[in-house]
PLY file of the C-alpha trace (Angstrom):
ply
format ascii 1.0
element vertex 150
property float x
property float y
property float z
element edge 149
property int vertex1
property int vertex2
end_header
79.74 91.35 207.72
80.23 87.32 206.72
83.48 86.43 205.87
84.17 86.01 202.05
87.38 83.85 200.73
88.09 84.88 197.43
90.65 82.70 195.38
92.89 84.14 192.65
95.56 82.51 189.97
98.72 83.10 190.63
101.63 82.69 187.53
105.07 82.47 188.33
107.77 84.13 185.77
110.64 85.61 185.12
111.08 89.25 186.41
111.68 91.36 183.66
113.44 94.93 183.78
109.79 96.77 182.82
108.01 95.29 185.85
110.91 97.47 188.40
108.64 100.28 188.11
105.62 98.10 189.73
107.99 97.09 192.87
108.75 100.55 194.30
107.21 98.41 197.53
110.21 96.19 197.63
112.39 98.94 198.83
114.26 101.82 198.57
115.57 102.93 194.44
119.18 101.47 195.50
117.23 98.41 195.77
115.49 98.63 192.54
119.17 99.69 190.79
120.51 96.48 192.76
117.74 94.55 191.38
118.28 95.84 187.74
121.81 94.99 187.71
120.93 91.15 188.56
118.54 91.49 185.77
121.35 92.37 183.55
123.39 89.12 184.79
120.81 86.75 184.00
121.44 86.72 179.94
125.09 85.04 181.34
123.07 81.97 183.29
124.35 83.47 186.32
121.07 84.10 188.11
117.78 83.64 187.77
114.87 86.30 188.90
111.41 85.17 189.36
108.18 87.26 189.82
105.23 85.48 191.41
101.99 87.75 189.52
98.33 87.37 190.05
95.79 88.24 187.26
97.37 92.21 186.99
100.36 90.76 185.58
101.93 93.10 188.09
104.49 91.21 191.07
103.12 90.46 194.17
106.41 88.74 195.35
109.91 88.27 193.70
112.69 86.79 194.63
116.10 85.91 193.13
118.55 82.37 192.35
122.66 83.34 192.39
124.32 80.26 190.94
127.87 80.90 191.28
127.93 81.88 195.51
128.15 78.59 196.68
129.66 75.57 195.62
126.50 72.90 194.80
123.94 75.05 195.83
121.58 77.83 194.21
121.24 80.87 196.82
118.35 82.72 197.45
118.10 85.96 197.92
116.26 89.16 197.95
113.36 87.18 198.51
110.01 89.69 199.18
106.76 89.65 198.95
104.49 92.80 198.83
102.92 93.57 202.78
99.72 93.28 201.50
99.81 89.82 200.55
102.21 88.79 203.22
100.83 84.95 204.62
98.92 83.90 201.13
101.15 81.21 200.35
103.15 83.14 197.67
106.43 83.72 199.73
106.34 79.63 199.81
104.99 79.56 196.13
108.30 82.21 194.89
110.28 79.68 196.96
109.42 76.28 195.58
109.70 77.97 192.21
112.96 78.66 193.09
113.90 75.40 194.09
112.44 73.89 190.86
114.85 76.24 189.18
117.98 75.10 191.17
117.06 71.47 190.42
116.60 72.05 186.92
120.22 73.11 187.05
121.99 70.05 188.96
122.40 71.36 192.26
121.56 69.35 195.34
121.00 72.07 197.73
119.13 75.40 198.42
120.97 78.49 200.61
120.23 81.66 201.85
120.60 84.51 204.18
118.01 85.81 206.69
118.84 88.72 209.20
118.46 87.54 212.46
115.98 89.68 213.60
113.66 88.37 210.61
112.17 85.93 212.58
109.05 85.32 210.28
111.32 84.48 207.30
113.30 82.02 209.71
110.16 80.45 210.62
108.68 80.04 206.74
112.02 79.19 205.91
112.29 76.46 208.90
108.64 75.27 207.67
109.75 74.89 204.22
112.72 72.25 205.29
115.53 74.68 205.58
118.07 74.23 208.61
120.54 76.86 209.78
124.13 75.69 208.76
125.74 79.21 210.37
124.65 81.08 213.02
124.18 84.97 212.95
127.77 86.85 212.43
129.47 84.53 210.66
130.23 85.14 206.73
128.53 88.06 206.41
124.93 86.75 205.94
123.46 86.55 209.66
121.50 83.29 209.84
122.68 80.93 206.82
119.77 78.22 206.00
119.93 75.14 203.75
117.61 72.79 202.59
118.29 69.56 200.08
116.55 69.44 197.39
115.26 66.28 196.47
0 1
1 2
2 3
3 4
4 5
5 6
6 7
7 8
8 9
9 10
10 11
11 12
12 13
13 14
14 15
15 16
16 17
17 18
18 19
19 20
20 21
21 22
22 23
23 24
24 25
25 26
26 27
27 28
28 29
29 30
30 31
31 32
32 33
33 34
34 35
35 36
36 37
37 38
38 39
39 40
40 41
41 42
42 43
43 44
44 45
45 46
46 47
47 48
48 49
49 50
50 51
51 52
52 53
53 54
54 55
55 56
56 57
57 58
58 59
59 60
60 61
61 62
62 63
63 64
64 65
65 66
66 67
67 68
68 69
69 70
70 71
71 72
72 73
73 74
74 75
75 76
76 77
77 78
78 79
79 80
80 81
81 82
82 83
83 84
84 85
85 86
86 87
87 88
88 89
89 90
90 91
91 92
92 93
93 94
94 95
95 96
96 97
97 98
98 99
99 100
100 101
101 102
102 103
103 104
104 105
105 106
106 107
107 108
108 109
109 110
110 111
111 112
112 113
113 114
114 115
115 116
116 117
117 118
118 119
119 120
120 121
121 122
122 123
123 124
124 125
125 126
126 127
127 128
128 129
129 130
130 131
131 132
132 133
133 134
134 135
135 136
136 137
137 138
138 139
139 140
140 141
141 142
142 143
143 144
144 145
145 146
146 147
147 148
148 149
């Protein structure tokens, strides 16, 4: 069988509370409640919650901006992308989106949280231009990356 490269459109938006019941694959329901509840903050400017979608309309990848955790910078978190579409460029896509956001809003710099044992993440992260700031076990987030945004 020749290999075949097939290229699709990809929109990035904001997540809105009827697309939860497309992301069961983000997680388990507490997730999707968690999720919900950030929804709800975003009509006070508090976050922001972006779905990356392909032609379905339906998420392939979402991913969410808290403005008020850290002084100067947006933080990113909860950021997942289906498994089947893991290494298509839309993790980095749901980022930079992200980072457009935080710009739009002032802020110089970009933050988040990656487990430690989430080495993939680390290394898009790392390829992306962030740097680790705090090593794993210290405040609460395991491995704290930054990037500035220019």
């Amino acid at each position: 069988m020749a290999d075949a490269r097939v290229t699709v459109d990809l929109i990035v938006r904001d997540l809105l509370h009827e697309d939860l019941a497309g992301c069961a694959w983000t997680g388990s329901p507490t997730r999707l409640r968690f999720i919900a509840a950030a929804l709800g903050r975003r009509s006070a400017g508090v976050v922001d919650y972006l779905a990356v979608c392909g032609p379905s309309d339906l998420p392939l990848g979402i991913g969410g901006v808290d403005y008020g955790r850290s002084p100067g910078a947006g933080w990113l978190w909860q950021v997942v992308v289906h498994p089947a579409f893991r290494s298509c460029g839309i993790g980095t896509l749901l980022v930079r989106s992200a980072e457009e956001r935080i710009r739009r809003r002032g802020l110089g710099y970009a933050e988040l949280g990656v487990e430690p044992d989430n080495t993939g993440a680390q290394r898009l992260y790392a390829r992306l231009g962030y740097q680790v700031v705090v090593e794993a076990g210290r405040r609460g987030h395991g491995v704290v990356m930054r990037r500035r945004l220019a």
